[in-house]
KOLMI-964645 format. One line per 4 residues: number of its first residue (from 1); for each residue x, y, z of C-alpha. Coordinates in nm, 2 decimals. Layout:
BEGIN
NUM = X,Y,Z; ...;
END
This chain:
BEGIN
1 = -2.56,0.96,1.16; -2.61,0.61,1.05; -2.25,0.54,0.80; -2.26,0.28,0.53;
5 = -1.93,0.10,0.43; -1.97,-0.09,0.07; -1.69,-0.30,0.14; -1.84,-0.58,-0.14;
9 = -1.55,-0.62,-0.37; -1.26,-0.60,-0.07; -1.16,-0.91,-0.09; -0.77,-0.99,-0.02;
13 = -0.45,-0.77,0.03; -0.41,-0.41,0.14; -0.81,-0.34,0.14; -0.91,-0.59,0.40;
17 = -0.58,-0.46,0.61; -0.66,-0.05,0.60; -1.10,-0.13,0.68; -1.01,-0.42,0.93;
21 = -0.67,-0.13,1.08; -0.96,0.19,1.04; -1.26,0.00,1.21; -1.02,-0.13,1.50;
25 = -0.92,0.21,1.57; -1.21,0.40,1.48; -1.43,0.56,1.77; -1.71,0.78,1.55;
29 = -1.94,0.84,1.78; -1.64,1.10,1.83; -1.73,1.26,1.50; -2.12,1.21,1.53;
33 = -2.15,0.88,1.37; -2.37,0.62,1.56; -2.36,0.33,1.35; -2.16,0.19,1.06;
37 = -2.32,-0.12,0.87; -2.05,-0.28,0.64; -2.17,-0.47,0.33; -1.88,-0.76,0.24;
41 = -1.86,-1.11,0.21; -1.86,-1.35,0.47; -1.51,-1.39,0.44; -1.38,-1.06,0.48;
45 = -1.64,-0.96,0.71; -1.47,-1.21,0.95; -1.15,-1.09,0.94; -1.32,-0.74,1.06;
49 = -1.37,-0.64,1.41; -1.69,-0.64,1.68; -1.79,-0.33,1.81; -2.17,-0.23,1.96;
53 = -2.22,0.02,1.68; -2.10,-0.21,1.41; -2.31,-0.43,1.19; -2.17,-0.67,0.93;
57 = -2.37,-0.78,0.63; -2.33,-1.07,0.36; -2.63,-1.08,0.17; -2.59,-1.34,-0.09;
61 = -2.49,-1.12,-0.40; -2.16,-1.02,-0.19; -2.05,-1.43,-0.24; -2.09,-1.40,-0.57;
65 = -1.82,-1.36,-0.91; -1.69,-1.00,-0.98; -1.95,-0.96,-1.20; -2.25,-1.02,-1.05;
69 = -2.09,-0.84,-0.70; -2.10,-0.50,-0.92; -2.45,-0.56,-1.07; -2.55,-0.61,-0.65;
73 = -2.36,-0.29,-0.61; -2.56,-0.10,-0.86; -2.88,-0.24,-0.81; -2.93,-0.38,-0.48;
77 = -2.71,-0.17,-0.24; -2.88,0.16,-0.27; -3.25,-0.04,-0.19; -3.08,-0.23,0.12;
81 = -2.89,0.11,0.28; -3.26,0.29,0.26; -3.33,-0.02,0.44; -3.13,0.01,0.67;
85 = -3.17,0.38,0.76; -2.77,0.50,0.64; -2.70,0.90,0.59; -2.37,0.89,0.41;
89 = -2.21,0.61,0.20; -1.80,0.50,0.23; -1.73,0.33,-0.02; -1.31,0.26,0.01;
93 = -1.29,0.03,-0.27; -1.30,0.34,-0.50; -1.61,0.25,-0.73; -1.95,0.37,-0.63;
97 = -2.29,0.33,-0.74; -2.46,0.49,-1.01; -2.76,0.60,-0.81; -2.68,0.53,-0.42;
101 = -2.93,0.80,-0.30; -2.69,0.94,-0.04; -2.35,1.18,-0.01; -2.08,0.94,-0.09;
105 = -1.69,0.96,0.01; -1.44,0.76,-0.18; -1.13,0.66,-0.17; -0.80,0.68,-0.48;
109 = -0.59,0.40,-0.32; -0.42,0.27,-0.61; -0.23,0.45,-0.87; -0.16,0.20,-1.15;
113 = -0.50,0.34,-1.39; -0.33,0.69,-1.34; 0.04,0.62,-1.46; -0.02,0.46,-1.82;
117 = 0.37,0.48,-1.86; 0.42,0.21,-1.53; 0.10,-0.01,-1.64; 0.25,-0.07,-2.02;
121 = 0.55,-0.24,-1.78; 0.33,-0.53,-1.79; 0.30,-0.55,-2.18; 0.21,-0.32,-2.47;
125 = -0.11,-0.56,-2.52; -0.14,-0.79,-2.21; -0.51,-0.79,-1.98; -0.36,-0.64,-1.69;
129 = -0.31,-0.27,-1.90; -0.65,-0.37,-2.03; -0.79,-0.40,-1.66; -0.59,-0.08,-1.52;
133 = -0.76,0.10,-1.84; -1.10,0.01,-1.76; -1.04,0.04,-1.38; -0.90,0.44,-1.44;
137 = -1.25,0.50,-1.66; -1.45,0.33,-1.37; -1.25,0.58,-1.10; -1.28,0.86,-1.28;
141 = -1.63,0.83,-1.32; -1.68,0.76,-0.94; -1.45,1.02,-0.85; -1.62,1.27,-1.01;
145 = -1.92,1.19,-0.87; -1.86,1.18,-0.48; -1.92,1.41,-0.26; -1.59,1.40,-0.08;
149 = -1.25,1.20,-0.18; -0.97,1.06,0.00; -0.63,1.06,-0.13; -0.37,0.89,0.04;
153 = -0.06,1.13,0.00; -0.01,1.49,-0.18; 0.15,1.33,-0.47; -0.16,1.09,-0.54;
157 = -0.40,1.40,-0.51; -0.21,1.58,-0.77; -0.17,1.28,-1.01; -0.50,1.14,-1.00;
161 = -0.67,1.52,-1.04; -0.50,1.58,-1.34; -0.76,1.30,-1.52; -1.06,1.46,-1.31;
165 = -1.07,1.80,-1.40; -1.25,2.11,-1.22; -1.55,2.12,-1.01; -1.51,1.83,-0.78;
169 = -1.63,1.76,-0.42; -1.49,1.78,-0.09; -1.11,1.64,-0.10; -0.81,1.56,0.23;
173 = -0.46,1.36,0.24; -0.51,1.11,0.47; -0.26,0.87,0.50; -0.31,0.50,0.63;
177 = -0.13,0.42,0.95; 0.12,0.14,1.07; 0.07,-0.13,1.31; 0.28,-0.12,1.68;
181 = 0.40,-0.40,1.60; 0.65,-0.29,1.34; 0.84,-0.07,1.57; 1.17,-0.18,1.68;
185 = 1.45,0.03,1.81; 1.73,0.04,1.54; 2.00,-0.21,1.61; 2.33,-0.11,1.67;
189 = 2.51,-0.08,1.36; 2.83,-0.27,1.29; 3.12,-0.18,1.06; 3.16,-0.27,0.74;
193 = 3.50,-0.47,0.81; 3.28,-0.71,1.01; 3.07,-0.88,0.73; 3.21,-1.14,0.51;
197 = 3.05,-1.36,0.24; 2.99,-1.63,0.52; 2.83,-1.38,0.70; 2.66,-1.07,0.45;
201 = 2.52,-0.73,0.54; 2.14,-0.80,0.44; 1.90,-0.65,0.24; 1.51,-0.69,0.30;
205 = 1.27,-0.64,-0.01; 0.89,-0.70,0.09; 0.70,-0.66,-0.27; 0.49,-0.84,-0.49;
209 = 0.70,-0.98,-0.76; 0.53,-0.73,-1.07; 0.72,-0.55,-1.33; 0.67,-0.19,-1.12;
213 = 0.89,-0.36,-0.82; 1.21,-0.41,-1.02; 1.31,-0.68,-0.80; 1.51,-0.79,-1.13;
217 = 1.68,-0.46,-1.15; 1.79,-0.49,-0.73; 1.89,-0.82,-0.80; 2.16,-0.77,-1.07;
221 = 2.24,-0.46,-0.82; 2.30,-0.74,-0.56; 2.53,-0.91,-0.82; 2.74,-0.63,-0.92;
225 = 2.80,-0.56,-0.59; 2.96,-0.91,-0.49; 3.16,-0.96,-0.80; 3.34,-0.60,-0.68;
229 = 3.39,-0.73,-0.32; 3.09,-0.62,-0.14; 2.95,-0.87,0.09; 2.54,-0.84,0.05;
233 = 2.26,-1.07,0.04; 1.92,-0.98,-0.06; 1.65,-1.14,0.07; 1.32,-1.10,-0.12;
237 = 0.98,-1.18,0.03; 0.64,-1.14,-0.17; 0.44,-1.34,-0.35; 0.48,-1.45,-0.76;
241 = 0.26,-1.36,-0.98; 0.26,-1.41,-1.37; 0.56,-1.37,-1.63; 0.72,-1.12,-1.41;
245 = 0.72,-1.36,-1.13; 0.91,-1.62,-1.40; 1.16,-1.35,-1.54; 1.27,-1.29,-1.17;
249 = 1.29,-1.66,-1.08; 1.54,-1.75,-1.36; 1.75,-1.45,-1.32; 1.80,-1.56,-0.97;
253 = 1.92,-1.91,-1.10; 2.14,-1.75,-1.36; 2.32,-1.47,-1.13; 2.30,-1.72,-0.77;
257 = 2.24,-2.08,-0.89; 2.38,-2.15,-0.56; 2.12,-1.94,-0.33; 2.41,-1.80,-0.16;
261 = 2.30,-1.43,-0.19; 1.97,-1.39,-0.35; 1.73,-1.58,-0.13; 1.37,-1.54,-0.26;
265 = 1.09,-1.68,0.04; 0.79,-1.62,-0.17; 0.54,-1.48,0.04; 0.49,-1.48,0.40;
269 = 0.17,-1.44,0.58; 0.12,-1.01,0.70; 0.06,-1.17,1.08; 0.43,-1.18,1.10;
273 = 0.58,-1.01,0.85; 0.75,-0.80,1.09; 0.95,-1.05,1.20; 1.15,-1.03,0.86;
277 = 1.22,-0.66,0.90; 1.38,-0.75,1.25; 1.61,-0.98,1.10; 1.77,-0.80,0.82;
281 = 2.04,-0.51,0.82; 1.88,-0.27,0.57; 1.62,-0.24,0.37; 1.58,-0.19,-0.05;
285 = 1.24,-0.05,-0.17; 1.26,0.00,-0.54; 0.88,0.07,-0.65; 0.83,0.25,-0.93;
289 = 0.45,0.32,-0.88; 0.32,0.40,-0.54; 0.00,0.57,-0.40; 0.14,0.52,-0.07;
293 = 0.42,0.29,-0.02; 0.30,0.06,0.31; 0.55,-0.14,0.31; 0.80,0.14,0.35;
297 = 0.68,0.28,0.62; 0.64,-0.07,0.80; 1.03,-0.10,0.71; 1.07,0.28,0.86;
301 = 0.92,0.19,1.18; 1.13,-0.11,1.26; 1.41,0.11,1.24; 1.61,0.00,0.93;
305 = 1.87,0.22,0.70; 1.71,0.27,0.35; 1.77,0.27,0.03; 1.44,0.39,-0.18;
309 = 1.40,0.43,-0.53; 1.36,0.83,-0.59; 1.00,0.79,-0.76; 0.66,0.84,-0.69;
313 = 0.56,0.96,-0.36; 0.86,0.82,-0.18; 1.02,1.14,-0.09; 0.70,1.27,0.02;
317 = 0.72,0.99,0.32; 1.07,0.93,0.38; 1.24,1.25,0.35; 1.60,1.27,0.35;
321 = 1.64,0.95,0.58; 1.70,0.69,0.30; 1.93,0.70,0.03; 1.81,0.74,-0.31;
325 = 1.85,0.58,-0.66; 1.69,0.52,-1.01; 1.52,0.21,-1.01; 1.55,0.12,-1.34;
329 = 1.96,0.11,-1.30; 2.10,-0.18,-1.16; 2.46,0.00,-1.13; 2.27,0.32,-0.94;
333 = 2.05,0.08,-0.73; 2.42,-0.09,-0.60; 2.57,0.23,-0.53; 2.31,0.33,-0.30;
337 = 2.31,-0.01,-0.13; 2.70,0.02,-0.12; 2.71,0.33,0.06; 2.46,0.20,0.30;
341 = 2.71,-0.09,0.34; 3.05,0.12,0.38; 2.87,0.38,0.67; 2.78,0.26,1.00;
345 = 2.76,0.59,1.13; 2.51,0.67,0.80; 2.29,0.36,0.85; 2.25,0.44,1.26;
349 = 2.13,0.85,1.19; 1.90,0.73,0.87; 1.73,0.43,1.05; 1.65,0.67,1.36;
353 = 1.57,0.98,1.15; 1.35,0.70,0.91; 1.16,0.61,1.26; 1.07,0.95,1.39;
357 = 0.92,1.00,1.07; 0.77,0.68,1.09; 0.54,0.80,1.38; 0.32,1.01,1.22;
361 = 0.15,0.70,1.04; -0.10,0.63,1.34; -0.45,0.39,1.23; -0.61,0.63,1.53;
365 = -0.52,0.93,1.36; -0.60,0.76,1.00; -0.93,0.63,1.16; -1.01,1.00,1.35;
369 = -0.95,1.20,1.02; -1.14,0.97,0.83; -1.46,0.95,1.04; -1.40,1.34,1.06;
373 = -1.44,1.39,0.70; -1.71,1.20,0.62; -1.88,1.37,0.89; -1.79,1.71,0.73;
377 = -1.88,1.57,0.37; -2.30,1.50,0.56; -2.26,1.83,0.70; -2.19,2.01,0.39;
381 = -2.49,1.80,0.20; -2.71,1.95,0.48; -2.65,2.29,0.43;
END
């Protein structure tokens, strides 16, 4: 089975980490596939790996602006995979062609379109509701027509499905996996009697500053916390972006304007993020819209005490090792934090229970089920 990967609008982020993670991994010859031809741009073809049975394409409409990619993707990519001799087309982007001429598997990796309620969070009439609008009509259209789907967690497959309806194709939970290099053993947890404002228990937040993050909300936590005597920093790391990114910048100057205990380091390159999980304490993860929440389980794996907003699929992947809290309540969001604080004993059983759970997220097992399934989705096309 020859496999082709449309890959064309993966440019940046999460999408270039799970192909780059899956094709690392991946051995398909294992599930009957003997080739896989990706079409991307140069760009994010070289941050992909080099195998024998891999073959990376750039043809000139994948350099192109977001609108011309998705004309190449409707009218050139179904001529240039019969070209190439593919059987079955993954397309993990999560828009497909209208005619690709081959079973297709997909992929729901982002649930924004599918919670209207978190996407008005960026503004009643701003573009980016606009864009997850016409991004949920474009998904449910390519949904519906694959031949197989990929969701990334049980909550996802039942959120998403409500907007698709009856009568659709093949469909698995797979979830993505976690790099090695995240693990850490916990540390050893000290007592709360051995921090002091000179030297704070702190909190890690890895997120994107966007509305859905509430890195506001954990902020004024963070502040109600230290004006009752608790000694906590929070350290966010993630990149700005827009008004949000504005709103959380001067709430930090009017609650810190000495940078004493709300450090913001913007955003740090994913080759060593893990380096900021091993310095912190704890870690605070209040997402309000997940499909799969990465950077939770990065944060599980190096063996930190949590405490995760109760939305979403969170409780679906961390279980009863974190502690839980509203993330739209700055008081509920301390709380949590404060009983992570006051518990040594609490913070050592969660972080270890947090990192056995932590080991079920493998990219071999990501890349085996997926190569699996889309050898199942052929199969069932032949028949």
């Amino acid at each position: 089975m020859h496999l082709a990967v449309d890959a064309s609008n993966i440019r940046q982020g999460g999408g270039i980490t799970h192909l780059s993670q899956l094709l690392s991994a991946a051995n398909p010859v294992d599930s009957g596939i003997t080739h896989v031809t990706v079409w991307a741009c140069a760009t994010t073809s070289a941050q992909l790996p080099t195998h024998a049975w891999l073959t990376k394409l750039s043809p000139a409409w994948t350099e192109k602006g977001l609108f011309t990619r998705m004309l190449g993707q409707q009218l050139m990519l179904s001529r240039e995979m019969a070209g190439c001799g593919c059987d079955v087309l993954f397309s993990p982007g999560g828009t497909v062609p209208f005619r690709a001429g081959l079973p297709i598997v997909t992929m729901s990796q982002n649930m924004l379109p599918f919670e209207p309620d978190e996407a008005i969070r960026f503004g009643r009439w701003s573009w980016m509701r606009l864009k997850m609008w016409l991004l949920r009509q474009s998904q449910v259209r390519s949904f519906k027509k694959a031949d197989g789907l990929i969701f990334l967690t049980q909550y996802a497959r039942e959120g998403v499905c409500r907007w698709l309806g009856r009568g659709q194709g093949m469909q698995v939970v797979i979830p993505h996996g976690v790099e090695p290099r995240f693990a850490v053993d916990p540390k050893p947890q000290r007592h709360s009697e051995e921090y002091t404002f000179d030297q704070p228990f702190t909190f890690l937040y890895v997120s994107i500053l966007m509305p859905y993050k509430h890195q506001i909300e954990v902020a004024k936590a963070a502040s109600l916390l230290r004006h009752t005597g608790c000694p906590v920093r929070v350290k966010f790391v993630g990149a700005d972006w827009g008004r949000y990114g504005q709103e959380f910048r001067e709430t930090l100057r009017q609650l810190d304007p000495g940078e004493e205990f709300l450090i913001w380091q913007g955003g740090v390159p994913f080759s060593t993020l893990h380096s900021e999980y091993q310095d912190a304490d704890a870690f605070v993860f209040a997402s309000s819209c997940e499909n799969l929440p990465n950077i939770l389980i990065e944060a599980m794996a190096a063996g930190l005490p949590i405490a995760c907003a109760k939305s979403g699929p969170m409780h679906e992947v961390l279980g009863n090792a974190g502690v839980y809290f509203d993330p739209l309540q700055p008081q509920d969001i301390a709380e949590a934090m404060r009983t992570l604080v006051n518990s040594a004993d609490l913070r050592g059983r969660l972080a270890m229970q947090a990192q056995d759970l932590s080991r079920a997220y493998s990219w071999q097992r990501c890349a085996q089920e997926t190569f699996d399934f889309i050898a199942a989705v052929d199969t069932s096309n032949r028949t």
